[in-house]
ZAFI-376758 format. One record per residue: x, y, z of N, C-alpha, C in turn. Coordinates in steps of 0.05 Angstrom, whole numbers, plus 5000, padded with zeros to 4 digits. Layout:
# ZAFI-376758
XYZXYZXYZ
...
END
This chain:
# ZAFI-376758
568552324602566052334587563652314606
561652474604558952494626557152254612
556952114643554751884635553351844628
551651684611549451564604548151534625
544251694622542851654649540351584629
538651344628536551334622534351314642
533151484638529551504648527151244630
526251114646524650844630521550954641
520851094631517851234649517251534648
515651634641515651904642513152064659
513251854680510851914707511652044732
510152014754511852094774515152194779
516351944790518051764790519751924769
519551914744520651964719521752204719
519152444731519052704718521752804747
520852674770522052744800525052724785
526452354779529252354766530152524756
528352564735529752854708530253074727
528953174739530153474753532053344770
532453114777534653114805538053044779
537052834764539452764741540253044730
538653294717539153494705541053594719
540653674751542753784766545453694764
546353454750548853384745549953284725
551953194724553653194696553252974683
550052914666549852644656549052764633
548752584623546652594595544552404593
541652544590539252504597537852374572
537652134580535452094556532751844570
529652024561527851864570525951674550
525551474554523251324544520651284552
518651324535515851214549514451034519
513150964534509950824513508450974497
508451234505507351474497508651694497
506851864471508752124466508652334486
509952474495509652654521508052904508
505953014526504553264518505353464511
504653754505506553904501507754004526
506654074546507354134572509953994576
509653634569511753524580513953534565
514053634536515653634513517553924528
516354114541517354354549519654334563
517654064586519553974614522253874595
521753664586524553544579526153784565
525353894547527254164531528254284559
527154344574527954554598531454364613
530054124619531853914630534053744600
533853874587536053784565535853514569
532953384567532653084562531853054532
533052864525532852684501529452544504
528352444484525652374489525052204464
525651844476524651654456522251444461
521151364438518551154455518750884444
516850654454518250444456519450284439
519050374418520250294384522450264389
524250404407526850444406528350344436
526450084445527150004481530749874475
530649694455532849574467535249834453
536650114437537650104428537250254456
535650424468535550554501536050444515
536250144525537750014538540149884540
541149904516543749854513545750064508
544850324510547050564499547450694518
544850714552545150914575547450614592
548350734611550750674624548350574649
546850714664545250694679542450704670
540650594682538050594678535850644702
534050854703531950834730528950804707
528350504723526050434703523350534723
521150644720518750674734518150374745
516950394777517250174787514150024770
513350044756510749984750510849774721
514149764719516149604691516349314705
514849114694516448914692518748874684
520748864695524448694683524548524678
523648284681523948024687525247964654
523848024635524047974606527748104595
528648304618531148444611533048384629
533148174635536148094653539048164640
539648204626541848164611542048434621
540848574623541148984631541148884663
541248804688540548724720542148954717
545148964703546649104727547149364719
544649454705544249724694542049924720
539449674725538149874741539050044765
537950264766537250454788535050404804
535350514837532450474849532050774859
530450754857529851094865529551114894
529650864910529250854939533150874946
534150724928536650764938538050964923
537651104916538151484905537951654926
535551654936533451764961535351774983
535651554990536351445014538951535021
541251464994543751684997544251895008
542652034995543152384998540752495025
539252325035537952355059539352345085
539352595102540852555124539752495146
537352545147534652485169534152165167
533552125192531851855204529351735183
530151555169527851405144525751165172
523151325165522051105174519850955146
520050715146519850595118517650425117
515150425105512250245113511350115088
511549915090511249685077508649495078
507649255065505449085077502849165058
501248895047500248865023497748985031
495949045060494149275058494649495081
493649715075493549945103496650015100
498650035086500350185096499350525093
497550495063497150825059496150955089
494350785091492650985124495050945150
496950735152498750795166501450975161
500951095144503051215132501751485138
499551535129497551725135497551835172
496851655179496951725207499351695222
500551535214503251575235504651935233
504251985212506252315202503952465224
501152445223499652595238500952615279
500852275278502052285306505252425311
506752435292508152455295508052735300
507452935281506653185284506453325315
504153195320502353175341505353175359
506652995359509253105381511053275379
510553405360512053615352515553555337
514353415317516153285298515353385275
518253525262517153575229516453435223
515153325193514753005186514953135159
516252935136516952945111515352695103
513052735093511452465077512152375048
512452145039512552055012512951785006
513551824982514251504978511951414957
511051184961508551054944507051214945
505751444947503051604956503251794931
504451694909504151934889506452184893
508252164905510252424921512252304899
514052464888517052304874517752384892
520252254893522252344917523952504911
525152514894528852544883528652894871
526152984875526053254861526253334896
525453234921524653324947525853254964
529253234956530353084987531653354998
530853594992532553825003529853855028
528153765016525453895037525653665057
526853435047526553175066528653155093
531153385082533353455100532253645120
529653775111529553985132527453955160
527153655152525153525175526653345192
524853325207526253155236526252805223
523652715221524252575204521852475192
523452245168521952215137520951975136
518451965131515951745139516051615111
515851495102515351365071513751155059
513151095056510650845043511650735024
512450455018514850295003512750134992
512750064964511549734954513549544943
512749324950514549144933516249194910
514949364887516049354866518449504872
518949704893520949924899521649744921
521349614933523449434950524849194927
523949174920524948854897527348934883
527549264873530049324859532449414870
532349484918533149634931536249414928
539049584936540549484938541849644958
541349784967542549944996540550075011
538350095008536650275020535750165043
536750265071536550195100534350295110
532450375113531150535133531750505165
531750705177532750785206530450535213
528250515213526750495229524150255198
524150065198522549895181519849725194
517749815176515149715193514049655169
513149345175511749115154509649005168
507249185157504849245170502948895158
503748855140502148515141502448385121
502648215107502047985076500547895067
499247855046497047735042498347775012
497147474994497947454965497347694953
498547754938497948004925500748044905
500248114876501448214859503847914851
502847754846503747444841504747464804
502547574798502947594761504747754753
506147904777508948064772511647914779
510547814813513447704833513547404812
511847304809511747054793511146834819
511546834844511046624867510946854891
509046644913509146854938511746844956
513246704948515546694961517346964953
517747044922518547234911517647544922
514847494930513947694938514447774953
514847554982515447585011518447655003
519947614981522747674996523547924977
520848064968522048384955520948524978
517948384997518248565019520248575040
520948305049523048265062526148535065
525748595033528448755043528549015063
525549105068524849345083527149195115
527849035122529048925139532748785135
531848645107534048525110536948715102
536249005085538449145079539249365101
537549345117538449455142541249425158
541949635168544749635178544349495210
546249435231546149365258544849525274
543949795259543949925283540450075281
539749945267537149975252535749735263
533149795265530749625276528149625261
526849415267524549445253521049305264
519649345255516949295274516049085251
514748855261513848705239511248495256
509148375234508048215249508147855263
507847895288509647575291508747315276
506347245257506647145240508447145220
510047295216513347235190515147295203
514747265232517947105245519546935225
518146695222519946505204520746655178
520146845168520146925146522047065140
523747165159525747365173528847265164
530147285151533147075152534947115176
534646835184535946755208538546865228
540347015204542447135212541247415229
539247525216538347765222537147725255
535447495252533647425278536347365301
538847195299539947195309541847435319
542147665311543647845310542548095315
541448235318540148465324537448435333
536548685353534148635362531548695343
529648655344526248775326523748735347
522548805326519948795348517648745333
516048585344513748505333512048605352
509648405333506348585348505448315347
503348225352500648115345497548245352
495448135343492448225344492047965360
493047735362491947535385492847505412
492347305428492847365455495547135444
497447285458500747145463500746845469
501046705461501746345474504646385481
504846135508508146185519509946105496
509046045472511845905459511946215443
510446445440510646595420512946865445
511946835469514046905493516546735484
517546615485519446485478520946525454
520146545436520046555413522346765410
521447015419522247335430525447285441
525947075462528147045458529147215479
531747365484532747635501533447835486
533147755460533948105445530848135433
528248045424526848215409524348225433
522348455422520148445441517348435427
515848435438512848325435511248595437
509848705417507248805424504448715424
501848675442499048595436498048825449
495848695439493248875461492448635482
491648765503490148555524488448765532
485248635524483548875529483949075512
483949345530484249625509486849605525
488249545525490949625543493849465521
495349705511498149615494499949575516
500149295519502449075525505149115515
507449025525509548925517510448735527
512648485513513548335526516148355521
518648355544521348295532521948145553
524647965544526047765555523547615584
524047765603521947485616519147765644
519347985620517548155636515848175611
512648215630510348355609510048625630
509048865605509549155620505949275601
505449315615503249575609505049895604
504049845571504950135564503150395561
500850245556498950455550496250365552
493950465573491350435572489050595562
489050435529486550605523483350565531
482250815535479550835540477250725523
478850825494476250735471478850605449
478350485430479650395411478550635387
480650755376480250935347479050725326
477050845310476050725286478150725268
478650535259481350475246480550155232
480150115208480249835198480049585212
482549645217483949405232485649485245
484949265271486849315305488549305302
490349215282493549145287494949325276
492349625259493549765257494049945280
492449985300492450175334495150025338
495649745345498149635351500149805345
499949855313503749895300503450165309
501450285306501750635305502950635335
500550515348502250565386504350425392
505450195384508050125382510350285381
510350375350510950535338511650845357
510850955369510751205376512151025399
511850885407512750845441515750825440
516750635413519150535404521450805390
519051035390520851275385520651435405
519351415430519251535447517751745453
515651775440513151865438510951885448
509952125456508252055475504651945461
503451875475501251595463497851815480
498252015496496252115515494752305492
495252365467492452455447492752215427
493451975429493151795402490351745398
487751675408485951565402484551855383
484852085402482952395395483652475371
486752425364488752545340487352385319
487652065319486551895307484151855291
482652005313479052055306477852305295
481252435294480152715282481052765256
482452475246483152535220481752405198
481652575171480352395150482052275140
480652005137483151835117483451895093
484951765083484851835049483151765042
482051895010480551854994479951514993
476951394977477651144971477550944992
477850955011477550775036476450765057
474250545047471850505070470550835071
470850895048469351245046466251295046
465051315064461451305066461651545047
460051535028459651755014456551885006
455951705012452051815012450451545028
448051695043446051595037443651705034
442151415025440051524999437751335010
435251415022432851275019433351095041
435251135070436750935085438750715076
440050795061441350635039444150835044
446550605058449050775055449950675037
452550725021453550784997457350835009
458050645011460950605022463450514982
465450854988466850754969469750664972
470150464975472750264985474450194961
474450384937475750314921479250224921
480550284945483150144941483749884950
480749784964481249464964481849344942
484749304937485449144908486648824913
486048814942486548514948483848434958
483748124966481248024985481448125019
483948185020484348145053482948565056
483348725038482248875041479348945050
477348695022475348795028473548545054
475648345059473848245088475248365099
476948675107476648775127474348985124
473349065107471649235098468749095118
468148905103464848715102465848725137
468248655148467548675181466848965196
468549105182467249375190464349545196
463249455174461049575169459149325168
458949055185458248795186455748835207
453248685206450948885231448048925214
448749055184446949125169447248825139
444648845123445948725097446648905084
449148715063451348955050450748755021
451048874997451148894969454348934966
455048764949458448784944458748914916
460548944909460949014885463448914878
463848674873467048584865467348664830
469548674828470648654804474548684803
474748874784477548814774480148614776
482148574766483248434759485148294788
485647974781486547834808489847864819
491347984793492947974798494747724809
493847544794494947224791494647064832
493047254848491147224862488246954862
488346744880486546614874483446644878
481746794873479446954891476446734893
477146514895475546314899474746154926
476646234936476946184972476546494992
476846704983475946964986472646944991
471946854962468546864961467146704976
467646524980467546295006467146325028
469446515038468446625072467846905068
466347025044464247265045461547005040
461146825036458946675034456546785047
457346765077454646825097454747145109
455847205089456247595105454847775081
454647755055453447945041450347765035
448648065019446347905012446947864983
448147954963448247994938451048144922
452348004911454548184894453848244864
454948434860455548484840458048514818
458748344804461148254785460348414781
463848524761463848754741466648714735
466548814704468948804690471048634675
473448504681474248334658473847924670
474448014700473247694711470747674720
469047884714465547884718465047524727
465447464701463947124701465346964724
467846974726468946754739468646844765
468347084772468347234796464247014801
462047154791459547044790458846674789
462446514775461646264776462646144806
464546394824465246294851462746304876
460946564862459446614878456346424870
455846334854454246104841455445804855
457945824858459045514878457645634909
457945784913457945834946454545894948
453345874927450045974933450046204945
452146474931451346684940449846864909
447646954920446047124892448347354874
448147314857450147474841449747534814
450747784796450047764769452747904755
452647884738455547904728455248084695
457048344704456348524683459748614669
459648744654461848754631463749014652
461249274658462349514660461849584694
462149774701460649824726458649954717
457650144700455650294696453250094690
453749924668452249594664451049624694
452249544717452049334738450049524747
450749864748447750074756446150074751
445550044724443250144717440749894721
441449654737440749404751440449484780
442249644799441749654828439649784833
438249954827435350004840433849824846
433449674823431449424826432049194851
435349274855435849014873437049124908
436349324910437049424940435149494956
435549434979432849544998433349705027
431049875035431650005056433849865075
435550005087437849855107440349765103
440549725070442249565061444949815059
446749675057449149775056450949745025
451150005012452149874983455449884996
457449714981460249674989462149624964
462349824953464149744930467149744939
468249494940470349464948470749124930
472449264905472949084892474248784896
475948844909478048644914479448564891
479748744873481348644854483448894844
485048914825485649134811485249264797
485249544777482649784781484049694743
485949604732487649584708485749484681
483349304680481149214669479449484649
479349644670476949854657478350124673
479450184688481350304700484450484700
485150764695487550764698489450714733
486850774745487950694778485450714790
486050564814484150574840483450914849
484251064840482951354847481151444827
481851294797479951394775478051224780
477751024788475250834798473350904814
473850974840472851064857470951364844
472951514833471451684829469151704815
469351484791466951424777464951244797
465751094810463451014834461651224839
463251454851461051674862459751804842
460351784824458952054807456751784798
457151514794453951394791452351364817
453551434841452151404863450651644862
451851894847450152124848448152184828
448552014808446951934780444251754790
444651574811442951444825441851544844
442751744856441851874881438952094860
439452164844437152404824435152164822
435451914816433651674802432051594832
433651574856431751424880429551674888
431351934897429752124902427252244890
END
């Protein structure tokens, strides 16, 4: 008898499964929250999927044999099903015959995910991109076979469900609280990122930052080599630390360091540092290439010649000497004080809002205290967001919508100033995502741009 395959999602992820499940001998049936369009009513007829909505969760979870839930599902409430889920990272990962390099870490993996495929290019490496970036995978592993190798961008929620998925090559670009009202503790969190490392085979390595050394399980640290980085200058106990199997990357100066067993080596002397967020991202990328053997003599030019993605740290106008910066995927704090350092020099106007994601954002506002002149709350923690910045004596007003919060900024900006919408929260309040956000940013920046002019 052909198995029971349920689809829990009818997004990405969802639509990618159904064409890869159709190819074989199951029987398809999907659930969503919502009724599928007609377009999507077509897809499933085409793919001989069944199509129920949530009225009908538990008789869909108890009748498919298997289950691949959209990673965007809380489980926690469905334990009694554990040994039903599917991961779509460990589906992927199966039938992939190419080298997985796997990027993880609660900000900047997108732009390192982004740029590493570029460098890689640049050496004349196919490169197969996907993963978290909106790509399904499971409709594209024939294209992912035909590359040298496959770069991927992992989140928690797709590491938390992984039960075999190795990547050749694992890089856990940094931590910071984030997404707590899902993991339930930051410990939970650290150990759904953790598995970008811990389901790794012997023969697999990984790049990580030497702050979650300890964080690492001990068997692993004892037993195979890895490699870290840091952004500070090395202390002898963090030499030590390293041991005779793992090694050390810093910067000293513009110059990428290494340390192993009891040598430090100059690997690479850069001239200029690439505009890039944050340093520790130059680290992983040149790490990174060096640890694949790559050559590093166009990294800064390659670097500076690409646009990042949409949404980040994005200058999008200015108006009347008035820049207009849209940072909409800062959905943590550690995002947007890397932001306020960036563009730090001028006064900057904030624009916080959306949701904390069981995030504490009271100690955040604190050390933006003496760096902005004025925020602007918006949306569903407006107030509590405006009562942190009322403790810290920073000027602030607190509005329902973002559009609310506009039709107020004329009156309150002045030549020089830097506007910085970089929420630090999540886009879920007033929001279907941090791209539908952003994009309404600009179109009132251009609503405002007809009003100053």
């Amino acid at each position: 008898m052909s198995q029971k395959i349920g689809i829990w999602g009818l997004g990405i992820v969802g639509k990618s499964a159904i064409q890869y499940f159709s190819k074989k001998d199951v029987i398809l049936e999907v659930l969503d929250k919502r009724e599928p369009t007609i377009e999507e009513q077509q897809f499933l007829n085409v793919h001989k999927a069944s199509f129920f909505t949530n009225q009908e969760l538990l008789p869909f979870l108890e009748r498919n044999d298997l289950i691949l839930p959209s990673c965007g599902i809380d489980l926690r409430p469905y334990d009694q099903f554990n040994h039903k889920w599917l991961s779509e990272l460990d589906l992927f990962s199966k039938e992939c015959i190419k080298p997985i390099i796997a990027i993880t870490g609660s900000v900047g993996k997108t732009t390192v995910t982004h740029l590493l495929s570029h460098l890689l290019i640049a050496n004349d490496k196919k490169v197969f991109t996907g993963g978290n970036i909106g790509v399904g995978l499971l409709e594209r592993i024939d294209e992912a076979n035909n590359a040298d190798l496959v770069v991927l961008e992992v989140s928690s929620f797709q590491l938390e469900r992984c039960k075999e998925f190795a990547a050749s090559f694992g890089i856990f670009t940094n931590l910071h609280a984030n997404h707590l009202d899902r993991h339930g503790s930051i410990q939970a969190y650290i150990n759904a990122k953790m598995n970008i490392i811990s389901l790794q085979h012997d023969n697999n390595t990984g790049l990580l930052p030497l702050s979650l050394f300890d964080c690492i399980p001990q068997e692993i640290v004892n037993s195979r080599p890895l490699h870290f980085f840091t952004s500070q200058v090395p202390t002898q106990n963090d030499f030590l630390l390293m041991g005779e199997l793992h090694k050390l990357y810093f910067l000293h100066n513009s110059t990428l360091m290494m340390s192993y067993q009891t040598t430090i080596s100059k690997i690479y002397d850069f001239i200029e540092l690439p505009f890039i967020s944050y340093t520790e991202n130059v680290i992983i990328l040149a790490a990174t290439l060096h640890i694949l053997g790559c050559s590093l003599e166009k990294f800064v030019a390659i670097i500076n010649a690409q646009e990042l993605p949409e949404h980040r740290l994005e200058k999008i106008a200015t108006i009347n000497e008035i820049d207009f910066y849209n940072d909409s995927k800062a959905t943590i704090p550690a995002s947007t004080l890397a932001a306020i350092e960036k563009i730090k020099g001028r006064p900057i106007v904030l624009f916080l809002g959306g949701v904390s994601k069981g995030v504490d954002r009271g100690d955040f506002v604190r050390q933006i205290s003496s760096r902005v002149r004025f925020v602007f709350c918006f949306g569903k923690e407006a107030e509590q967001l405006k009562s942190f910045c009322d403790t810290n004596n920073i000027p602030a007003a607190a509005f329902a919508t973002l559009e609310d919060a506009f039709i107020t900024l004329p009156g309150a900006i002045r030549p020089k100033d830097q506007i910085l919408f970089s929420p630090a929260g999540a886009s879920f309040d007033l929001f279907a995502n941090y791209q539908e956000r952003g994009n309404y940013f600009k179109k009132l920046v251009q609503k405002i741009e007809r009003s100053l002019c």
